[in-house]
C-alpha positions in Angstrom: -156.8 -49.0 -122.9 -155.0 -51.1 -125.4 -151.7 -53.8 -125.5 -150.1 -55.1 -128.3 -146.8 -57.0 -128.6 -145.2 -59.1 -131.7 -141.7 -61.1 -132.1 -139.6 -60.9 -135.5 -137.3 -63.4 -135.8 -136.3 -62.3 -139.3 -132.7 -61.9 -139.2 -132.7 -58.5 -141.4 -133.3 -55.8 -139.1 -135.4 -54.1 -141.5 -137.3 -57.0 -142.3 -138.1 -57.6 -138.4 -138.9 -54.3 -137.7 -141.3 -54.4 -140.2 -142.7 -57.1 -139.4 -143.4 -56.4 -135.8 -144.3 -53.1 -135.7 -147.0 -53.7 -138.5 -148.6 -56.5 -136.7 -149.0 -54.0 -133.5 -150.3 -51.1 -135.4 -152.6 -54.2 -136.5 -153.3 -54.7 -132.8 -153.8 -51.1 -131.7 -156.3 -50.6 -134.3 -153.7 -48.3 -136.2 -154.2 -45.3 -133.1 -150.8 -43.9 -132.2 -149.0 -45.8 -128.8 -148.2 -44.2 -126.1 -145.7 -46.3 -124.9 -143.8 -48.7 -127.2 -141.2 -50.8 -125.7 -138.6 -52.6 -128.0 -135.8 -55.4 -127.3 -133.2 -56.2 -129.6 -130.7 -59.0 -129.9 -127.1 -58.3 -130.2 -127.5 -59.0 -133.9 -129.1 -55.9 -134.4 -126.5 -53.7 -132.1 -125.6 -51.8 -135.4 -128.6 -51.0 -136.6 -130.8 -49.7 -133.6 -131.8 -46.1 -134.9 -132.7 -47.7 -138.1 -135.0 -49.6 -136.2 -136.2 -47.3 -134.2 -136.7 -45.1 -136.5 -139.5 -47.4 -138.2 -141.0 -47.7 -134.9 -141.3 -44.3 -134.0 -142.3 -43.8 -137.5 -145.3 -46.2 -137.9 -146.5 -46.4 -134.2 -145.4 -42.7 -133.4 -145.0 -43.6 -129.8 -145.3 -40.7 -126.7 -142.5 -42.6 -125.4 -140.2 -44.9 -126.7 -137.9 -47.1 -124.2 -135.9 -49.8 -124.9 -132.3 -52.0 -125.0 -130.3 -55.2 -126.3 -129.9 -58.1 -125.1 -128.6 -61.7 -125.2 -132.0 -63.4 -126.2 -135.1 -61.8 -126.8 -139.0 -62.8 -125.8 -142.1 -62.1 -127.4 -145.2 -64.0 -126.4 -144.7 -67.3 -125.2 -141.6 -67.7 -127.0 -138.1 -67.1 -125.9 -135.4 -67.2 -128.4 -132.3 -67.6 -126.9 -128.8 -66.6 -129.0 -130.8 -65.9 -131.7 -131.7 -62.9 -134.3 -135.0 -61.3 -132.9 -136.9 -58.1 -132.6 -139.5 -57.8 -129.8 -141.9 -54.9 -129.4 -144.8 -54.2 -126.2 -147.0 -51.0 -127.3 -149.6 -49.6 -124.7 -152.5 -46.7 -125.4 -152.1 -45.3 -122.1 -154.2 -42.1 -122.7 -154.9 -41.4 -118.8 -151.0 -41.7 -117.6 -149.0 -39.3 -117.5 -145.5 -40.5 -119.0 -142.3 -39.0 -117.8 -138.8 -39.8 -119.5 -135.0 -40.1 -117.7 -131.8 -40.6 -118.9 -129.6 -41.1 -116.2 -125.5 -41.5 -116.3 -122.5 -41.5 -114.0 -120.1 -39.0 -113.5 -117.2 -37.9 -111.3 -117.2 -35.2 -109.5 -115.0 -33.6 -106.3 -117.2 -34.9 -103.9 -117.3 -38.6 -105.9 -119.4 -40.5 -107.8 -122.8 -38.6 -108.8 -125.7 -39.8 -110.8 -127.0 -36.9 -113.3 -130.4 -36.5 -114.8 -132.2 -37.9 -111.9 -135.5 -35.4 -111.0 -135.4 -33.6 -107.9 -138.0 -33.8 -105.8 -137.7 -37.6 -105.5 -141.2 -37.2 -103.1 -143.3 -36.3 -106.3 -142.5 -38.9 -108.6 -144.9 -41.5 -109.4 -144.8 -44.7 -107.8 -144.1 -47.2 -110.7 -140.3 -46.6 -112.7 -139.7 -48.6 -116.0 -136.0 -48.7 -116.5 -133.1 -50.3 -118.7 -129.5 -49.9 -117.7 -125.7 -50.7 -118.9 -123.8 -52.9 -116.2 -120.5 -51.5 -117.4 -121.7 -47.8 -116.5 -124.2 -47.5 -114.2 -124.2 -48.8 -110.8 -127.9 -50.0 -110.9 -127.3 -51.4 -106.6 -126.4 -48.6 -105.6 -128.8 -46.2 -107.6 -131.6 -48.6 -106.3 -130.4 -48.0 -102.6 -130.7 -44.2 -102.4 -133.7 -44.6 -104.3 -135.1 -46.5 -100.7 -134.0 -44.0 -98.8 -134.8 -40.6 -101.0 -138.4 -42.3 -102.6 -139.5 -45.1 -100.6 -142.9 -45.9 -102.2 -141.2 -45.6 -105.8 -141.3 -49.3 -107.3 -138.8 -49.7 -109.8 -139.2 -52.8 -112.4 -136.6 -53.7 -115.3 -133.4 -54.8 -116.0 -130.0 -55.1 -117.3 -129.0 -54.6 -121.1 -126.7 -58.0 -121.8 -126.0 -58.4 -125.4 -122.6 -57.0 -124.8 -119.2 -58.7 -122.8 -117.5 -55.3 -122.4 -118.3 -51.1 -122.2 -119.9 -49.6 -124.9 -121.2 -52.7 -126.9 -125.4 -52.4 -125.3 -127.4 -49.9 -126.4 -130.2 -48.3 -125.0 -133.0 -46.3 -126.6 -135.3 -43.2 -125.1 -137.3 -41.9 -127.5 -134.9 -40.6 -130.8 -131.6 -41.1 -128.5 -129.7 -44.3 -129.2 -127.0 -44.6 -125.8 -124.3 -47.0 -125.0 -124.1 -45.9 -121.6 -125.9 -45.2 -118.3 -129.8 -46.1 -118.2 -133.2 -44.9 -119.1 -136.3 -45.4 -117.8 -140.3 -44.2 -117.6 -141.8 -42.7 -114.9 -146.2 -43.7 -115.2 -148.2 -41.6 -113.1 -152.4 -42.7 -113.2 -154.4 -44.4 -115.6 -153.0 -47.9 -115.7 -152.5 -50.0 -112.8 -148.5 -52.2 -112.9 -148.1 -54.4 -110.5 -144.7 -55.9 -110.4 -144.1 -59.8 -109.5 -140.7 -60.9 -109.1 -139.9 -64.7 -109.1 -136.4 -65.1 -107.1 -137.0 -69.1 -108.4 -136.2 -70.8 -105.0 -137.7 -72.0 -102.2 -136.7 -72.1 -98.3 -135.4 -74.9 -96.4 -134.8 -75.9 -92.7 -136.4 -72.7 -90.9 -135.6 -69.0 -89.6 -132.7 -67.9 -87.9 -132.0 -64.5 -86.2 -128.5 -63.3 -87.0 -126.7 -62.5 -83.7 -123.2 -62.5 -85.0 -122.3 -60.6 -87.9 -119.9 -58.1 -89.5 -120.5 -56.4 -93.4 -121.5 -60.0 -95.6 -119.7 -62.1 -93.0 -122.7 -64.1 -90.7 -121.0 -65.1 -87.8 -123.8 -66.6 -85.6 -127.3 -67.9 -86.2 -129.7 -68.1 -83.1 -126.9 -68.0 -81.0 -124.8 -70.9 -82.5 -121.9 -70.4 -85.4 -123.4 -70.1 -88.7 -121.8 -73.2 -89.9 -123.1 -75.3 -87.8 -126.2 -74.0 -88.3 -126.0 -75.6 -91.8 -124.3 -78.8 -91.0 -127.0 -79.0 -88.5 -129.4 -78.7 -91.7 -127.7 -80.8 -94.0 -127.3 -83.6 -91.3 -131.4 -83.5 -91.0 -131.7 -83.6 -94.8 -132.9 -85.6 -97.2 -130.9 -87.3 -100.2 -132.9 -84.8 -102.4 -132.5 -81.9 -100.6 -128.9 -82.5 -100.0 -128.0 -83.0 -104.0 -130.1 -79.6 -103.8 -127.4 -78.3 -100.5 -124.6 -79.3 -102.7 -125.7 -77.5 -106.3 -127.3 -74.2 -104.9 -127.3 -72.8 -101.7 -128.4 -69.5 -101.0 -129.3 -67.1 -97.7 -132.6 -65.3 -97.7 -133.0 -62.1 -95.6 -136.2 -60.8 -94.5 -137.0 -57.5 -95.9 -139.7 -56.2 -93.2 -139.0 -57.1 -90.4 -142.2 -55.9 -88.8 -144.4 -58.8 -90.1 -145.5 -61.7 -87.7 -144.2 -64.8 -90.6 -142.6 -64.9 -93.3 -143.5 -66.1 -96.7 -143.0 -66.4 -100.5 -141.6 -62.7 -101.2 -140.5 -61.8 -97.7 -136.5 -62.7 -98.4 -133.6 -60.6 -101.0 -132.3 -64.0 -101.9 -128.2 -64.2 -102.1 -125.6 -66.6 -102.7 -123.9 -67.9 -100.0 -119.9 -67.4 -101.0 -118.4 -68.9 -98.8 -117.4 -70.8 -95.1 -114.9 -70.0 -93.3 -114.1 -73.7 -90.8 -112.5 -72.1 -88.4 -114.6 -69.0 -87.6 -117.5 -71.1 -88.4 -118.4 -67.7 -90.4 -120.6 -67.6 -93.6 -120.1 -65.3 -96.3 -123.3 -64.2 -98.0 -123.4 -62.3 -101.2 -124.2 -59.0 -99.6 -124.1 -56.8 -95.7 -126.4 -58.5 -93.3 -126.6 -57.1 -89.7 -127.3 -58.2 -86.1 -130.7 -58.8 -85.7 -132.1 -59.5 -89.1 -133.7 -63.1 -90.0 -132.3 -65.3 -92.4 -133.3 -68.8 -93.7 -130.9 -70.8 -96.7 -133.0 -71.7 -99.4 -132.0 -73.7 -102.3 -132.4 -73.0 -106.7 -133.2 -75.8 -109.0 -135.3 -75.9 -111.9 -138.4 -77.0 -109.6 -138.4 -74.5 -107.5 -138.2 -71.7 -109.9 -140.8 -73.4 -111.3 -142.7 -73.5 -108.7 -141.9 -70.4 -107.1 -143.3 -68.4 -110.3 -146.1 -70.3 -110.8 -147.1 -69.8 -107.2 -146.5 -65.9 -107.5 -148.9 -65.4 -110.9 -151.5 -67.8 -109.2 -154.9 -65.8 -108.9 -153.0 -62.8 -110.9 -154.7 -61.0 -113.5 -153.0 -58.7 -116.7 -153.9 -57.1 -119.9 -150.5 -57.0 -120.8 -146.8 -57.8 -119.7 -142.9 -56.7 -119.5 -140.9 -59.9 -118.9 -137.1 -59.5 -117.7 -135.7 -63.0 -116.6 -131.6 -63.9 -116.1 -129.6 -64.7 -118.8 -128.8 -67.9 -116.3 -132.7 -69.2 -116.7 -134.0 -70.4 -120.0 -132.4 -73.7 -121.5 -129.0 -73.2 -119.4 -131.5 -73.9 -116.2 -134.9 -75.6 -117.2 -133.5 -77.8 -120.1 -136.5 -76.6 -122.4 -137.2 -73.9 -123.9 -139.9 -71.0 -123.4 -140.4 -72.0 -119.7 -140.7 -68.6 -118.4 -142.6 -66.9 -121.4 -144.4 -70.2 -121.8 -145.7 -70.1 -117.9 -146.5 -66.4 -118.1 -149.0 -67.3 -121.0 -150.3 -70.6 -119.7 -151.2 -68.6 -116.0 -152.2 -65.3 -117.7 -153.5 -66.5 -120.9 -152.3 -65.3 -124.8 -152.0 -61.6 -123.5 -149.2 -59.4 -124.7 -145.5 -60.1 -124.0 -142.6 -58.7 -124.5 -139.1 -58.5 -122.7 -135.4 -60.2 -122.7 -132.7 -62.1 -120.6 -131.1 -59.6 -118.6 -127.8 -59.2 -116.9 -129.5 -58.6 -113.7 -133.3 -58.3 -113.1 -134.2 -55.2 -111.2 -137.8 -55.4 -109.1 -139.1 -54.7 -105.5 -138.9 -57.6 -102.7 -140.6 -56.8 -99.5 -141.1 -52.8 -100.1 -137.7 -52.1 -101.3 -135.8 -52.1 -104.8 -133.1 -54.3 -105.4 -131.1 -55.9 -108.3 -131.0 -59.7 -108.4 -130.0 -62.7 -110.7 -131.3 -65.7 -111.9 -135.0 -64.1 -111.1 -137.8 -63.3 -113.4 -139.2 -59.7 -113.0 -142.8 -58.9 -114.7 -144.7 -55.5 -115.2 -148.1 -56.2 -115.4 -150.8 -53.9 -116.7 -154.6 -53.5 -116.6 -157.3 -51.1 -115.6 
């Protein structure tokens, strides 16, 4: 088993191209990939079957997957509204590889999603996928795929070098799309284990929802939500209340069943909204009677911290990085921070990935999408 990656920053697409897929075929030892992963700025939007094209050509790939985006990372680097070219190649010989290309359509009965397999109950367990945000409804995809295929984990994001419909495109093998999503089933060989880094931390402590209709949270512990968190704030520190004021968010527990929760237990959301009268809290998504909830807070320390504390102790031959288009400079200051901890905690393996439009990875058992989160496939034997 075998990883190689390599970042182009050439801003000729055929330059790039060159350029990166030579340096993998250096890397693979010039054996044919199995799967080859590529990631394209918005500079190249025009040209990505010429691209591809070269990389199916030199590293004849089983599978080829990939998609555009705002900014584009490769190694430790991250380069951010920039011309770049990224590519991830594996030699999975032992994994069985199965492609999808999935879109929306209307039909009598509504909305249906077409191309997805059948028998949901024999898939594999680990889905790569890439999607469009102006045609596929990647939350609600991601919620019948709970239901239907519970143990399926699905890792990847959201194309984003495009502000309207038709402008991403995504790649499956020769087809170059501008719509839907496509994605990789792996079945055996390699082991993925996906870590996703929601970048904040909790603050205050646990409250069971007793009050609540759709997003609207009504009563904490048997008090209104509000003054719940005036109750927080009042007990907070200067710091933490500069933190109160510039990001609040609810986290709700996932599993219910454990005894504490932890680092990875809570879908983070934005909290919306307050509502003085009520003393209501709207949270950026349904939460019902019953479940626990604690408000955490997002600064550039705690995502810091909170991915640097997930990849402690972890271990990878080689890596698929999908962080938020809201991370990078707009939220560290510096560049490369994500990229840049990713190779500091799992040394110079390969990288490859972009800055998505909404990172899609599992949190407590079940798939969600999410923002301003960094979500990593990691491979080894």
């Amino acid at each position: 088993m075998k990883f190689g990656s390599a970042l182009s920053q050439h801003p000729i697409a055929a330059q790039a191209v060159g350029e990166a897929a030579g340096e993998v075929f250096e890397q693979l030892d010039g054996h044919p990939a199995d799967l080859v992963v590529c990631f394209a700025s918005g500079h190249h939007v025009g040209v990505v079957e010429e691209i591809t094209g070269v990389v199916r050509g030199v590293l004849e790939p089983r599978v080829l997957l990939g998609g555009t985006a705002v900014s584009i990372i490769g190694g430790g680097r991250e380069i951010e509204n920039s011309p770049a070219l990224s590519l991830f190649a594996a030699e999975l010989t032992d994994t069985v590889l199965t492609t999808v290309a999935l879109r929306v359509e209307s039909t009598p009965d509504g909305a249906a999603v077409l191309g997805w397999p059948d028998a949901l109950e024999r898939l594999p367990n680990t889905l790569l996928l890439l999607a469009d945000p102006f045609s596929f409804p990647v939350d609600a995809v991601l919620a019948r795929v709970n239901v239907d295929a519970p143990e399926l984990r699905v890792i990847g994001g959201v194309a984003s070098a495009a502000t309207g419909p038709g402008g991403n495109r995504l790649v499956l093998d020769d087809r170059i799309l501008d719509h839907g999503a496509v994605g990789v089933f792996l079945d055996g060989g390699v082991e993925v284990r996906t870590v996703v880094s929601q970048g904040c931390r909790p603050i205050g402590r646990p409250y069971v929802v007793t009050r609540a209709e759709r997003n609207l949270v009504e009563e904490l512990g048997g008090q209104p939500a509000l003054e719940r968190l005036q109750e927080l704030a009042a007990g907070a520190s200067d710091e933490e209340r500069d933190l109160l004021r510039g990001g609040l968010h609810v986290g709700v527990v996932v599993d219910e069943h454990k005894a504490e929760f932890g680092r990875g237990d809570f879908l983070v959301r934005s909290l919306l909204g307050a509502d003085q009268e009520s003393g209501a809290l709207q949270v950026g998504d349904q939460v019902s009677v019953g479940q626990t909830v604690q408000f955490h807070v997002r600064d550039a320390a705690a995502a810091d911290e909170d991915l640097r504390e997930l990849l402690t102790g972890v271990e990878a031959d080689g890596a698929l990085l999908f962080t938020c288009n809201g991370r990078g400079r707009h939220l560290f200051g510096t560049a490369d921070h994500d990229a840049g901890l990713v190779e500091r905690m799992l040394g110079p393996i390969p990288v490859a990935g972009c800055f998505c439009a909404g990172e899609i990875g599992p949190v407590g058992g079940q798939n969600f999408l999410h923002g301003f989160t960094a979500s990593l496939a990691l491979f080894g034997e």
